[in-house]
C-alpha positions in Angstrom: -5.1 8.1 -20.5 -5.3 10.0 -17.6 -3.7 8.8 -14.4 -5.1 7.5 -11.0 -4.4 6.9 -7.6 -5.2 3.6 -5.9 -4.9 3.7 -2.3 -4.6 0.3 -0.2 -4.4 0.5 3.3 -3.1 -2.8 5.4 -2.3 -3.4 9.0 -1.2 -7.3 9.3 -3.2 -8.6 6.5 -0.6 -10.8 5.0 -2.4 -13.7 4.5 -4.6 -11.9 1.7 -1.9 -8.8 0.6 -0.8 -10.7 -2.4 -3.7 -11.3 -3.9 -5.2 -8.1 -3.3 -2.1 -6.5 -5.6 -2.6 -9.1 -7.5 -6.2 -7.9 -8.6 -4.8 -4.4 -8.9 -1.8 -5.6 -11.6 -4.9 -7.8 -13.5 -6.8 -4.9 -14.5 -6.7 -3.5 -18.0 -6.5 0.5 -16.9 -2.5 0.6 -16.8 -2.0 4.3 -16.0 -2.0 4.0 -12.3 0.4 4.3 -9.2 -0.6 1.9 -6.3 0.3 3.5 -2.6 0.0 0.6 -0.5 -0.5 2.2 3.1 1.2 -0.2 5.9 -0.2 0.7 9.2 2.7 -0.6 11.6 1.9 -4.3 10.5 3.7 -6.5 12.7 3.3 -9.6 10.4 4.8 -9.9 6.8 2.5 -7.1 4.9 5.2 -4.5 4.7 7.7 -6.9 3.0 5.5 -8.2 0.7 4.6 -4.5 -0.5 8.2 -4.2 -0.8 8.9 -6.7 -2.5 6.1 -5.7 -5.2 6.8 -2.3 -5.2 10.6 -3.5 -6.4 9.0 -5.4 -9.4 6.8 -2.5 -10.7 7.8 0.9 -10.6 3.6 2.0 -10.2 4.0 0.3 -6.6 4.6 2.2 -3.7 5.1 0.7 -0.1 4.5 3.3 2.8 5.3 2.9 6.1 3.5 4.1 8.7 3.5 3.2 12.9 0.2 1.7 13.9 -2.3 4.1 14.5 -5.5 2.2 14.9 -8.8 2.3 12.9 -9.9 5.7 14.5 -6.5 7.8 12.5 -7.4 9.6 9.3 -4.1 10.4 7.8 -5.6 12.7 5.6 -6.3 14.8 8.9 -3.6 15.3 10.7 0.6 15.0 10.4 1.6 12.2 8.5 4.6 10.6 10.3 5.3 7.9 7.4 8.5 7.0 5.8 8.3 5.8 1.6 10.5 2.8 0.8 
């Protein structure tokens, strides 16, 4: 199976994080990795990414400072640390 890339951004979305990851870990493709892109949240949304990305090793939690809905990281310097 070939391998893909899922992408979540989040920026103080706690309230519906978990079940978003949720829907993610529910699907039948299981070759993925799962970036979960935290956008300075200043509510729980990082730790819960944490948390998950300790339970399964396809998780990954970035963290990022809040740049607003106008920054493409894909455009310019990424300033973002993994954890």
């Amino acid at each position: 199976m070939t391998p893909i890339s899922i992408v979540m951004t989040v920026y103080n979305r706690e309230r519906y994080l978990k079940a978003a990851i949720e829907s993610v870990l529910a699907q039948t493709y299981p070759n993925f990795e799962l970036l979960i892109w935290d956008d300075g949240s200043t509510d729980n949304s990082l730790n819960i990414a944490r948390n998950y990305a300790k339970l399964d090793p396809r998780i990954k939690a970035l963290a990022a400072e809040h740049r607003g809905s106008g920054y493409s990281p894909g455009r310019t310097h990424l300033n973002f640390m993994l954890t």
